[in-house]
C-alpha positions as CSV (number, residue, x, y, z in Angstrom):
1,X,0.0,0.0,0.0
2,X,0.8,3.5,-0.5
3,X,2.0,5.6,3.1
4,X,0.3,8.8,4.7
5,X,3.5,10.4,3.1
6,X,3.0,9.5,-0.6
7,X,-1.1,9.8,-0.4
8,X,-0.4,13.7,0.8
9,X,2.2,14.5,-2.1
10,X,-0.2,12.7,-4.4
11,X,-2.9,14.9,-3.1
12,X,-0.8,18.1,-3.3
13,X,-0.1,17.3,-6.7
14,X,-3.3,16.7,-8.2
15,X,-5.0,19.8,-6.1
16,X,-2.1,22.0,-7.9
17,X,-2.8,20.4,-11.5
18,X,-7.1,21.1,-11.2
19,X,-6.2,24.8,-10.3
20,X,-4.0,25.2,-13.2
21,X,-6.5,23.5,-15.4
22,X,-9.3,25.1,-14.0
23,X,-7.8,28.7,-15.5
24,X,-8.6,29.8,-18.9
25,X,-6.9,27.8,-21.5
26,X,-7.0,29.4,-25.2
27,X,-5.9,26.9,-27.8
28,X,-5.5,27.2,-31.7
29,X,-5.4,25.1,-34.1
30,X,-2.5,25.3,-36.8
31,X,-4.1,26.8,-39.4
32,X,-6.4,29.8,-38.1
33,X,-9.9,31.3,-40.1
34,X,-9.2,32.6,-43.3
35,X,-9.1,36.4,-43.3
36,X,-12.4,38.8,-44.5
37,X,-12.7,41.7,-46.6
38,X,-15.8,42.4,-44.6
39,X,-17.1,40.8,-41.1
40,X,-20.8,40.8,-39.7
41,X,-21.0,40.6,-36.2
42,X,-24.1,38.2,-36.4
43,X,-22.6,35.4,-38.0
44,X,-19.3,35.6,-36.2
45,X,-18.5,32.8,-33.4
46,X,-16.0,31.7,-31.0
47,X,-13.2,29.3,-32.3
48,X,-10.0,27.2,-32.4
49,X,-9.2,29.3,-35.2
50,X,-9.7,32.6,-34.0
51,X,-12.4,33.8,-35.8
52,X,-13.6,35.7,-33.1
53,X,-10.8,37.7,-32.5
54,X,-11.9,40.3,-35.0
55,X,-15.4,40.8,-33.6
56,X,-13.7,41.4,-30.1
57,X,-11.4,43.7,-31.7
58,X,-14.3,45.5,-33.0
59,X,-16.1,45.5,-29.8
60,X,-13.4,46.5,-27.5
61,X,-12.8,49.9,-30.2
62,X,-16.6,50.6,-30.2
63,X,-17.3,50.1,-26.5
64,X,-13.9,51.1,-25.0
65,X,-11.7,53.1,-27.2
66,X,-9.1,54.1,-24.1
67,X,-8.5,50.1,-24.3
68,X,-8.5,49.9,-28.0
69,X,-5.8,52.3,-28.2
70,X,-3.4,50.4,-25.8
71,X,-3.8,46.8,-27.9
72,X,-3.8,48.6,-31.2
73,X,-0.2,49.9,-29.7
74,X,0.4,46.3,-28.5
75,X,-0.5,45.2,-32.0
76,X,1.5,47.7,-33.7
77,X,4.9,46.9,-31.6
78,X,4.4,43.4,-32.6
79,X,4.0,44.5,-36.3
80,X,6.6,46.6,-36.2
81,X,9.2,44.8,-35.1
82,X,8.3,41.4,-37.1
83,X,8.5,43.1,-40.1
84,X,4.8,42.3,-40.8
85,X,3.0,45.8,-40.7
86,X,3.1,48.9,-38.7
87,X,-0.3,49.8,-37.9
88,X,-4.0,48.2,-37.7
89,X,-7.4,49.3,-37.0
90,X,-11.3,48.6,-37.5
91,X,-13.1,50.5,-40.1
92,X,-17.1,50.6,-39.1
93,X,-19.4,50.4,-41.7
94,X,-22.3,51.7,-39.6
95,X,-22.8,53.2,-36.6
96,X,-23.6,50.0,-34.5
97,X,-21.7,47.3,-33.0
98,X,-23.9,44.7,-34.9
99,X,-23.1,46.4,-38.4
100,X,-20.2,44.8,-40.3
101,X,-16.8,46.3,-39.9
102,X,-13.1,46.0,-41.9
103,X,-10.1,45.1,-40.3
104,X,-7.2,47.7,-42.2
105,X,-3.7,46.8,-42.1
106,X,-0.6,49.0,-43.0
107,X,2.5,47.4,-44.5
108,X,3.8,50.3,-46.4
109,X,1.6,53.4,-47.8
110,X,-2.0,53.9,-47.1
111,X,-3.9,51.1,-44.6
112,X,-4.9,48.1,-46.9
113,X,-7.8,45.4,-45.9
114,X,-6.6,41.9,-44.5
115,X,-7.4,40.4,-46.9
116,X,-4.9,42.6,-49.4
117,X,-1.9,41.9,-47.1
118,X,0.4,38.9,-46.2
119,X,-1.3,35.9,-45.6
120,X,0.7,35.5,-42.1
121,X,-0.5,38.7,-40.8
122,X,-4.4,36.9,-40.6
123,X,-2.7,34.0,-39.1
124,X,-0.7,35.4,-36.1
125,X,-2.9,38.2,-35.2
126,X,-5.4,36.2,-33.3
127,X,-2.1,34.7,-31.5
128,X,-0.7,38.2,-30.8
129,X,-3.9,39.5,-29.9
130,X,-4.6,36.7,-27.5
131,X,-1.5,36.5,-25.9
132,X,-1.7,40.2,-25.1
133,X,-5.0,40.5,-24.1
134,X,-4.8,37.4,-21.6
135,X,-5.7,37.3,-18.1
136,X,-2.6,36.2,-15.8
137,X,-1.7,33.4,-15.7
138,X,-3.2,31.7,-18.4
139,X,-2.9,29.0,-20.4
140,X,-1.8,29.0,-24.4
141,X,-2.1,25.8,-26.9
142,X,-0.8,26.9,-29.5
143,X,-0.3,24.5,-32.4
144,X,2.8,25.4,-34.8
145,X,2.1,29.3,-34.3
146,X,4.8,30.1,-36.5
147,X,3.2,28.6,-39.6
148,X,3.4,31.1,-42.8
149,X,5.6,33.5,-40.8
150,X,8.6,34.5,-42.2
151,X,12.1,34.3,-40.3
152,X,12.3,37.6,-38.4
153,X,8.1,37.6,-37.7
154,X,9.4,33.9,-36.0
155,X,11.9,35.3,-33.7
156,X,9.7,37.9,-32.9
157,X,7.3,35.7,-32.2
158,X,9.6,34.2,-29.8
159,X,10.3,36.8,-27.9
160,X,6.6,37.9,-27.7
161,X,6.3,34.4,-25.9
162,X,9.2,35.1,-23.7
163,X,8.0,38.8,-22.5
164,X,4.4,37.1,-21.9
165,X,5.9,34.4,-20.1
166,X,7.8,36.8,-17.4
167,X,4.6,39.2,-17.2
168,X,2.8,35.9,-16.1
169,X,0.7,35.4,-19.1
């Protein structure tokens, strides 16, 4: 049989592993949604592949534009020093947060649509936005995140993973 010693460590051990567990855990598959020249809110859900992550964008700038302002800079940092754009924002195309809405990327020149840019950009950026928008502490599945990314987006990438890690995302 097992001593009072080796039950209590055994105890410990699975308590500690439900907490961890029990926090939020965002995973993604390798391949995220496919970008949009245009999203509507209403047929928009939670998913493995992100597709979300626009609406909540959309949301956040709408309802809290103090917050959107601090991820679009969080964005933008990421962008910037990947190589893979410098700026994003949400174009509304009403005046409600259920009409349908652009995501605008700019590479070089005037902002573009996702959907006119680098195929990686739609890929990382519900990664990036994730990761910076996470509560502490919690927990990332990613699945080969650094698909379609070129070499210096990669070791950004990296280091965006590093930096989270210290903060305690």
């Amino acid at each position: 049989g097992f001593t009072d010693g080796f039950r209590r460590q055994l105890s410990d051990l699975f308590q500690k592993s439900a907490r961890t567990f029990s926090r939020s855990v965002f995973a993604t598959a390798p391949v995220r949604t496919q970008p949009s020249r245009t999203y509507n809110p209403s047929e928009m859900a939670a998913s493995a592949e992100g597709s979300h992550v626009p609406l909540e964008m959309a949301r956040i700038k709408q309802r809290s534009p103090e917050q959107w302002d601090e991820i679009r800079k969080s964005l933008s940092a990421f962008g910037k020093n990947s190589g893979m754009f410098t700026d994003i924002d949400i174009r509304q195309l009403g005046k409600s947060d259920i009409d349908p809405f652009q995501l605008l990327v700019k590479v070089d020149g005037p902002a573009r649509n996702l959907m006119d840019v680098g195929y990686g950009v739609s890929q990382i950026l519900p990664i990036i936005y994730q990761i910076q928008t996470a509560a502490r502490n919690q927990i990332f599945l990613l699945q080969q995140p650094e698909v379609h990314l070129h070499p210096r987006a990669q070791a950004e990438l990296g280091s965006l993973f590093a930096r989270s890690a210290r903060a305690g995302r």
